[in-house]
C-alpha positions in Angstrom: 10.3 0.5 29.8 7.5 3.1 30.2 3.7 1.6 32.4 2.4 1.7 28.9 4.6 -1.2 27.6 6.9 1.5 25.2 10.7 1.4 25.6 11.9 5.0 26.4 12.9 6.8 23.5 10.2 4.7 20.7 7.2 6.8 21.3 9.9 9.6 19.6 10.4 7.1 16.7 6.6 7.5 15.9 6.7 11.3 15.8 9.3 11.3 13.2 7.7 8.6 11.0 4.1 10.4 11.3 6.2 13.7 10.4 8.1 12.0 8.0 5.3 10.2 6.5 2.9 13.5 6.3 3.4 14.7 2.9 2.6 11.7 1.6 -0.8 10.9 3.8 -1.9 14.3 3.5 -1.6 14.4 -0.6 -3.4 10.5 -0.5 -6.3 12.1 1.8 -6.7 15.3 -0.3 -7.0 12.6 -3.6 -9.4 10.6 -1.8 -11.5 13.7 -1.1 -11.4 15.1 -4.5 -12.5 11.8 -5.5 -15.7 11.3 -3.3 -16.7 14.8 -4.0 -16.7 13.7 -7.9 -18.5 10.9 -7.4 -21.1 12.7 -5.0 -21.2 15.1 -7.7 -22.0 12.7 -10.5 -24.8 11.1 -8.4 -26.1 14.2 -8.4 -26.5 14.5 -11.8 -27.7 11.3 -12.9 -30.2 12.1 -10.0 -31.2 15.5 -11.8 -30.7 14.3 -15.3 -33.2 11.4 -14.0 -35.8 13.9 -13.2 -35.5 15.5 -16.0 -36.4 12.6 -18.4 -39.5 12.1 -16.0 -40.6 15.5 -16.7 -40.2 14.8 -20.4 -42.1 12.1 -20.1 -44.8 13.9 -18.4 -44.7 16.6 -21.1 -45.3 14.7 -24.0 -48.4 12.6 -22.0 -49.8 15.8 -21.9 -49.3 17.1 -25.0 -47.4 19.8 -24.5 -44.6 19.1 -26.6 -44.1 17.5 -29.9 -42.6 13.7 -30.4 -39.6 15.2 -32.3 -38.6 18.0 -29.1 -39.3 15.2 -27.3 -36.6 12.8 -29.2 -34.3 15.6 -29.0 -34.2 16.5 -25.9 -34.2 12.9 -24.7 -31.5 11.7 -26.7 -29.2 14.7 -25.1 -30.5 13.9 -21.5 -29.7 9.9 -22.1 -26.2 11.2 -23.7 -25.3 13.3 -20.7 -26.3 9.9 -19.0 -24.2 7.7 -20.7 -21.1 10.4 -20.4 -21.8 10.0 -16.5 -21.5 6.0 -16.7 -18.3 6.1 -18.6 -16.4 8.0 -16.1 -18.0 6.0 -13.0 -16.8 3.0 -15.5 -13.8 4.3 -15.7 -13.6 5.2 -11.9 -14.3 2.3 -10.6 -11.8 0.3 -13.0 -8.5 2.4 -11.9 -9.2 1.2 -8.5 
């Protein structure tokens, strides 16, 4: 036994099973990477999309565009929002 309370010759038992194991951890970190960037990416644009229904807002306060540009453009901006809430739905559930 080894002063750090190892037998001899287990320390070389963890080597193998971290080189052993590797593939496998490094595919699981480069999923849970992809994954945070998507969701980082999607907070993004409901953040922007958010905005963006503000300025609307703003916009048709001050008359500078019509009700019906206004419905339009809303109803895309609040589509693109829903979209965004399905997938975080759908995220979230295959946890």
């Amino acid at each position: 036994m080894t002063s750090d309370g190892y037998r001899v010759g287990e320390t070389g038992m963890f080597i193998v099973d971290d080189v052993l194991c590797f593939p496998i951890s490094g595919f699981l970190w480069v999923a849970r990477e992809i994954y945070n960037a998507a969701r980082q990416e999607l907070a993004v644009d409901t953040e922007t999309i958010t905005a963006e229904l503000i300025d609307l807002h703003m916009l048709l306060e001050a008359g500078e565009i019509t009700s019906e540009v206004f419905d339009a453009r809303e109803k895309e901006l609040l589509d693109r929002l829903d979209k965004i809430e399905e997938c975080g739905v759908r995220a979230e559930a295959s946890q």
